[in-house]
C-alpha positions in Angstrom: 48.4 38.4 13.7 44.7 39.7 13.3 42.0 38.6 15.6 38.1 38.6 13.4 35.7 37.5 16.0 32.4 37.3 15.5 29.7 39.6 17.3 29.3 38.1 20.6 33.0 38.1 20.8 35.9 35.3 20.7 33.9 32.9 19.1 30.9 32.5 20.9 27.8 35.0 19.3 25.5 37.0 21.2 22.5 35.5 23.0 19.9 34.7 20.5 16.2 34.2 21.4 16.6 30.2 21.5 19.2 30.3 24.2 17.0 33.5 25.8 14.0 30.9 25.9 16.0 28.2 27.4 16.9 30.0 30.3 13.3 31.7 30.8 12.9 27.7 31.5 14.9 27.3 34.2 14.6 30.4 36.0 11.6 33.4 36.8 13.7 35.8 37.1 15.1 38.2 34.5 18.6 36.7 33.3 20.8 39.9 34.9 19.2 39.3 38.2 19.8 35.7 38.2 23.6 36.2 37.2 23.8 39.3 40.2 21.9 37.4 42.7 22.1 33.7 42.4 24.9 32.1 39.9 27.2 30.4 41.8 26.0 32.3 45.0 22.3 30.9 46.3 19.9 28.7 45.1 16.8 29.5 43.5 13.0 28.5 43.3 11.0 28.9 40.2 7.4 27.8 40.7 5.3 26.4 37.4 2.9 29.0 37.9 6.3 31.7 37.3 7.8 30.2 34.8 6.6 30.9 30.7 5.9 27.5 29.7 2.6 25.9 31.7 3.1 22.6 30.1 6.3 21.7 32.3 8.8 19.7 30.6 7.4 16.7 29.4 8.1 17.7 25.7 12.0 17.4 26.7 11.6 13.9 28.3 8.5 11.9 29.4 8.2 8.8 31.0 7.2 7.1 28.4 10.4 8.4 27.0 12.0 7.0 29.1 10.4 3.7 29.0 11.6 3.7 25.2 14.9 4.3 26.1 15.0 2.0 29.1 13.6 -0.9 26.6 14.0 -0.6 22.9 17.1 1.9 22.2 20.0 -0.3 23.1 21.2 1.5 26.2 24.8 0.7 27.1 26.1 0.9 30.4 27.4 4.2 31.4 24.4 5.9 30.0 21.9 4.2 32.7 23.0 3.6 36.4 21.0 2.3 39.1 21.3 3.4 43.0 19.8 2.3 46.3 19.5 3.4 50.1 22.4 5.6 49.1 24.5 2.7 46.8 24.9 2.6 43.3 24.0 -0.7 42.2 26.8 -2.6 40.4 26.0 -2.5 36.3 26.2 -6.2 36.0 23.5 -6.5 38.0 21.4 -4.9 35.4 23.3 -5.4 31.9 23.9 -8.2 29.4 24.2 -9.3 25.6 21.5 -8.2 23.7 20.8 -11.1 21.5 21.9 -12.2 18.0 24.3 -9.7 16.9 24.5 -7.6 19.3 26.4 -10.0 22.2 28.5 -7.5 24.2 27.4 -8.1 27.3 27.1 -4.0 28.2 23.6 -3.6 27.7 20.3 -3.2 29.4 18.7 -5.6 30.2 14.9 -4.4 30.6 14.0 -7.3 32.5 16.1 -6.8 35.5 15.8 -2.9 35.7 11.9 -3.7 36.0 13.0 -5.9 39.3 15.2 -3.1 40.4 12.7 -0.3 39.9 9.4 -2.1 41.0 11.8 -3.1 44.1 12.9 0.4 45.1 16.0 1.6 42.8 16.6 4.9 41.6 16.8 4.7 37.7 19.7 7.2 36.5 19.7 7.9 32.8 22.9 9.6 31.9 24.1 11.9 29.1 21.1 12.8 27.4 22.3 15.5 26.2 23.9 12.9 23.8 21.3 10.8 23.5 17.7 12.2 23.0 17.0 14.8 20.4 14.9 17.4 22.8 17.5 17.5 24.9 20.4 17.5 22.4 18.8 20.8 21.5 18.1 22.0 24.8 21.5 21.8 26.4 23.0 23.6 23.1 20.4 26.4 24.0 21.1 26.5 27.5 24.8 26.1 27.6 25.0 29.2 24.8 22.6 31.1 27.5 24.8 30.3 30.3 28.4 30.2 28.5 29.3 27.0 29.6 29.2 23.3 28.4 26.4 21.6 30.0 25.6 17.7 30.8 21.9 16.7 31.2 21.1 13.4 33.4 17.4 12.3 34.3 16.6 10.2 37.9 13.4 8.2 37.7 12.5 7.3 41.4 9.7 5.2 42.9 7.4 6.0 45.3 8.8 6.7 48.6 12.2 6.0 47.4 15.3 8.0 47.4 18.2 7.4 45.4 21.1 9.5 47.1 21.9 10.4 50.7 22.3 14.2 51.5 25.6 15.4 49.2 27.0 17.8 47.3 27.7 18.2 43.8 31.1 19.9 42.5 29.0 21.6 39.7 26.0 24.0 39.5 22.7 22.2 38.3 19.5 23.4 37.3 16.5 20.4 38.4 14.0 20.3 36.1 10.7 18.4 38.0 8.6 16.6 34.8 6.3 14.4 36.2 5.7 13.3 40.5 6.5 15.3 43.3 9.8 15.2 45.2 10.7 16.4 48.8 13.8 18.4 48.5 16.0 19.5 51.5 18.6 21.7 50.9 21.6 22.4 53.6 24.5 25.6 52.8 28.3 24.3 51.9 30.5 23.0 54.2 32.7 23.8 51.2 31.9 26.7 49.1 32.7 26.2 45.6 34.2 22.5 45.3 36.3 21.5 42.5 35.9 18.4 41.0 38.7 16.8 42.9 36.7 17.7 46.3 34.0 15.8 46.2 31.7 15.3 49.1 33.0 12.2 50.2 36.4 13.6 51.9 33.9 15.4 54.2 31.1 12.7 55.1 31.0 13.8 58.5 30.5 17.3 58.0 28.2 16.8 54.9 26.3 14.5 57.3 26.3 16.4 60.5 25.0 19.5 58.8 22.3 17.4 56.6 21.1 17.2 61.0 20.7 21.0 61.1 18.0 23.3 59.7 17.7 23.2 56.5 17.9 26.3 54.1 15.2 25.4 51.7 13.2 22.6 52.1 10.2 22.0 49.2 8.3 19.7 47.4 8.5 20.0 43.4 5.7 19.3 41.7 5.6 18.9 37.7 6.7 22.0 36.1 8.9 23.7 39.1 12.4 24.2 38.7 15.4 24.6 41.2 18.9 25.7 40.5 21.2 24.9 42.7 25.1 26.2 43.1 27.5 23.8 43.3 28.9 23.0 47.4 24.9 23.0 48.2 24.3 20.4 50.4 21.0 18.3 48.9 18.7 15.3 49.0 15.7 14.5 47.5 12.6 11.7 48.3 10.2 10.9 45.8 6.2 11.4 47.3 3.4 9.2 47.1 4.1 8.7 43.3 6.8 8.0 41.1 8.9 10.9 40.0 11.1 12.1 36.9 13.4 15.2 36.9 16.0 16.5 35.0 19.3 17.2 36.5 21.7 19.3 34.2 24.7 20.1 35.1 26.7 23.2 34.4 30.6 22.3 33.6 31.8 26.0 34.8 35.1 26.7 34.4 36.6 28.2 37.8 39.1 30.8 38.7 41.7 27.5 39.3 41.2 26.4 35.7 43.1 30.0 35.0 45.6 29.4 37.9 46.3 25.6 36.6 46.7 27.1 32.6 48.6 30.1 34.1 51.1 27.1 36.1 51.1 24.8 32.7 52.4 28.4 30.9 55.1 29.3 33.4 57.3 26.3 32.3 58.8 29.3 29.9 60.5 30.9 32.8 64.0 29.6 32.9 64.1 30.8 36.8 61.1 28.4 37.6 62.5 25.3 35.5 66.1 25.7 37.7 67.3 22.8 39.8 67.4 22.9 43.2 70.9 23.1 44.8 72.8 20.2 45.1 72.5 17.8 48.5 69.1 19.8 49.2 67.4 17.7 51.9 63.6 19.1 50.5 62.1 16.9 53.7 62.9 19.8 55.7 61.6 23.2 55.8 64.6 25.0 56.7 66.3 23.6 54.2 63.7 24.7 51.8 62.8 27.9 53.0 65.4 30.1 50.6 64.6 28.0 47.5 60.8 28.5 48.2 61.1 32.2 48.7 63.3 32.9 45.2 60.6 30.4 43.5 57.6 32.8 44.5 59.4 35.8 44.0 60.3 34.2 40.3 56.8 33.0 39.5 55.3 36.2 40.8 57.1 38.2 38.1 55.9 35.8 35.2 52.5 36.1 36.6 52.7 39.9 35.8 54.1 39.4 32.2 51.3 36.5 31.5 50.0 37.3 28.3 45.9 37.0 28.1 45.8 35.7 25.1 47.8 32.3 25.8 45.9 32.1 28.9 42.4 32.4 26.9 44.1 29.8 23.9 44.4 27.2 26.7 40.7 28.0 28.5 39.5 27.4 24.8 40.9 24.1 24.5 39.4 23.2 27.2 35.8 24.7 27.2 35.3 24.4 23.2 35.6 20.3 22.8 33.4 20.3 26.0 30.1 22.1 24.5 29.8 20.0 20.9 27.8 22.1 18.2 24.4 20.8 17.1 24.6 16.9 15.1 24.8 17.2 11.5 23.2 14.8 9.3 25.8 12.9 7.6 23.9 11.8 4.4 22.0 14.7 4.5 24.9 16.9 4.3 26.7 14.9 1.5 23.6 15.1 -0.4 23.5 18.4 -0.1 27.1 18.8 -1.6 26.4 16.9 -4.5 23.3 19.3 -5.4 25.3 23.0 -4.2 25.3 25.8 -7.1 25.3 29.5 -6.5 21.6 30.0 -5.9 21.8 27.3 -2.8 21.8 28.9 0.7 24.2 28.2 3.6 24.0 28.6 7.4 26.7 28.1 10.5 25.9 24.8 12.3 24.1 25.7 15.4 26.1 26.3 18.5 29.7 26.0 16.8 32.4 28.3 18.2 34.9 29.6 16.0 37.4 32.2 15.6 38.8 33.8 12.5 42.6 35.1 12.8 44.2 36.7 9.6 48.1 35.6 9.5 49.8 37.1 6.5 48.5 36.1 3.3 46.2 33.2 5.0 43.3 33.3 7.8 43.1 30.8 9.9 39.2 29.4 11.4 40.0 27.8 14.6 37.0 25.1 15.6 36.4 23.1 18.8 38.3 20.7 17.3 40.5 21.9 14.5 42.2 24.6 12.7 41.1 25.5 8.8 43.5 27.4 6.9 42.1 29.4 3.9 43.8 32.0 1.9 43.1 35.6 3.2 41.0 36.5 0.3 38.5 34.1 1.6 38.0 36.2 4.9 34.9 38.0 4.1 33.0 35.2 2.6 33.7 33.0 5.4 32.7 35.9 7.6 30.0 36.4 5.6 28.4 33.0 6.0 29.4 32.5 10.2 27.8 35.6 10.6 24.3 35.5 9.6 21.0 33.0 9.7 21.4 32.4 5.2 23.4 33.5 2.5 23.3 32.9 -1.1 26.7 31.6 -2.7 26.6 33.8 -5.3 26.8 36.6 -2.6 29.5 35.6 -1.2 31.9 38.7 -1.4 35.1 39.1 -1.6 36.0 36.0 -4.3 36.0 37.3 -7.8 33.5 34.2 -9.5 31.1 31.5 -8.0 33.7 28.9 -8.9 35.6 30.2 -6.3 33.0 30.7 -3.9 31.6 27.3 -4.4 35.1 25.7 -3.7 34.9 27.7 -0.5 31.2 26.4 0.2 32.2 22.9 -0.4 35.1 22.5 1.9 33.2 24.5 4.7 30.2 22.1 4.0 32.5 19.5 4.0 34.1 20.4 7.1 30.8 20.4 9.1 30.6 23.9 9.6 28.0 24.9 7.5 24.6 23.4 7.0 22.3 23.9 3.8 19.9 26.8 5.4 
């Protein structure tokens, strides 16, 4: 088996100036110091005066953007939650049917998040990363910059208010301040790099007792500053003497664990490690135990030193891949374009799609996010061809001896949703 990755390697291309720009948003630093000195280590402050884009961030969401999603989008609950003093506010409470065809009693009702708001609720717009098309487009930049799939939320908060007492989160987030000011107080771990399963509330009392001490940063943002923040970082955040909006997005990392818990799923090939324990073993005592537990570590120790990378990376792609979705194609759009495709039309990759191409015998296989496409191996530098640049010509497609052939090829990978017309 052949592996044909792109440039950029194992699917995922080289930083292009999109993704470059993205992260030149979140951060004044250049992107090798921030990596060195502050991913997944410390947090960082990036004033609007260091940062390359004076307008802030109101082109990714306003608040009258917002308002149109808070009124006259059809938000469903989970997508908006509400919290107060510290409490998220239960979502019927703030949801119901939406009229005449649209009963399901799951949506927003804008009526009773006014009372909320106006009476001191933090307003929680979730998955906008989903949901509105600046920020579709933004996380896909900044999760290519970063490597990771990304979620983007966005907290409206009154005056005065705060939505959250001090916590932690069990991911990395970069805050993105777009229109108030907010107080931000931030305390060090008292768990360095949490899991998901560890979240803050096992350790209240610490979280709470050190949210007492000094605290390690402690700002105000105003519209336009930015703040990443590791994840285990103890925060909280009040809005001033105006409403505020900020972005929260969330970086999905995978973790060291996520290898140890694909390397545990793989070792169920090692006949020593699937043996029963001896007969009439009483496994509620330790002595009893002891010998079984020293021949399984010695047995799982030497599988861990025949794991084979590849496996290990196969399983770390199934689960990062489906996580990052490439940019929305245009259903109509795209069967139009079919219907219209000769050898003078021009093709592009859909933005942000990961792939790999893998020759097996007299086939090659293009493994997706969320499928495998099997071609015959003559079709390898065509399909090459068009993953690996910004527009290509049908006709050009090399490697196929006609353009009937590369036209089948053009309309199954249109088709397929992983090309776009360019």
């Amino acid at each position: 088996m052949t592996h044909l990755d792109p440039p950029g390697g194992h699917g995922r291309p080289a930083v292009p100036s999109p993704a470059a720009a993205a992260l030149a948003r979140c951060v004044a630093v250049e992107p090798a110091k921030f990596a060195a000195a502050h991913w997944g280590r410390t947090p960082l402050l990036s004033r609007a005066a260091e940062l390359p884009d004076p307008a802030g961030f109101t082109d990714l969401l306003s608040p009258a953007d917002a308002d149109e999603l808070l009124s006259r989008r059809g938000l469903r609950s989970p997508f908006l939650r509400v919290a107060k003093e510290g409490q998220l506010v239960p979502a019927a409470r703030f949801t119901g049917g939406g009229g005449a065809g649209a009963e399901i009693g799951d949506q927003v009702l804008d009526e009773r998040v006014l009372e909320l708001y106006a009476g001191g609720a933090t307003l929680v717009l979730q998955g906008l990363h989903r949901t509105w098309p600046a920020l579709i487009d933004f996380a896909r930049d900044l999760g290519t910059a970063v490597g990771q799939p990304l979620q983007v939320n966005a907290y409206l908060t009154p005056p005065g208010n705060q939505g959250f007492a001090t916590h932690y989160d069990t991911h990395d987030v970069f805050v993105l301040q777009v229109d108030g000011r907010k107080h931000w107080r931030i305390h060090p771990p008292v768990l360095p790099d949490p899991l998901e399963r560890q979240a803050w509330g096992g350790r209240a009392d610490e979280v709470a007792a050190t949210a007492d001490g000094p605290a390690a940063l402690d700002v105000v943002l105003a519209p336009g500053d930015a703040l990443y923040l590791p994840r285990g970082w103890l925060h909280s955040a009040q809005a001033q003497d105006s409403s505020s909006l900020h972005l929260t997005v969330g970086v999905r990392a995978l973790t060291r664990y996520a290898m140890v818990e694909e390397l545990l799923a793989l070792a169920v090939e090692d006949q020593r490690l699937r043996a029963t324990l001896p007969f009439g073993t009483d496994v509620a005592d330790p002595d009893a135990i002891e010998p079984e537990l020293t021949e399984t570590v010695e047995a799982l120790r030497d599988w861990l030193l025949r794991a084979d990378p590849a496996a290990v990376a196969a399983r770390l792609r199934q689960r990062a891949w489906p996580a990052a979705r490439p940019a929305p194609i245009r259903p109509l759009a795209q069967a139009a374009a079919l219907a219209v495709l000769d050898a003078d039309s021009r093709l592009a990759p859909r933005p942000g799609l990961r792939w790999r191409l893998v020759a097996k015998g007299d086939s090659v296989a293009l493994v997706l996010f969320d499928r495998t496409i099997t071609l015959p191996a003559s079709c390898a530098p065509a399909v090459r061809a068009l993953l690996d640049a910004d527009g290509v010509r049908v006709g050009d497609l090399p490697g196929l001896d006609d353009d009937a052939d590369r036209l089948t090829l053009a309309r199954r990978l249109l088709r397929e949703a992983v090309l776009v017309p360019a």
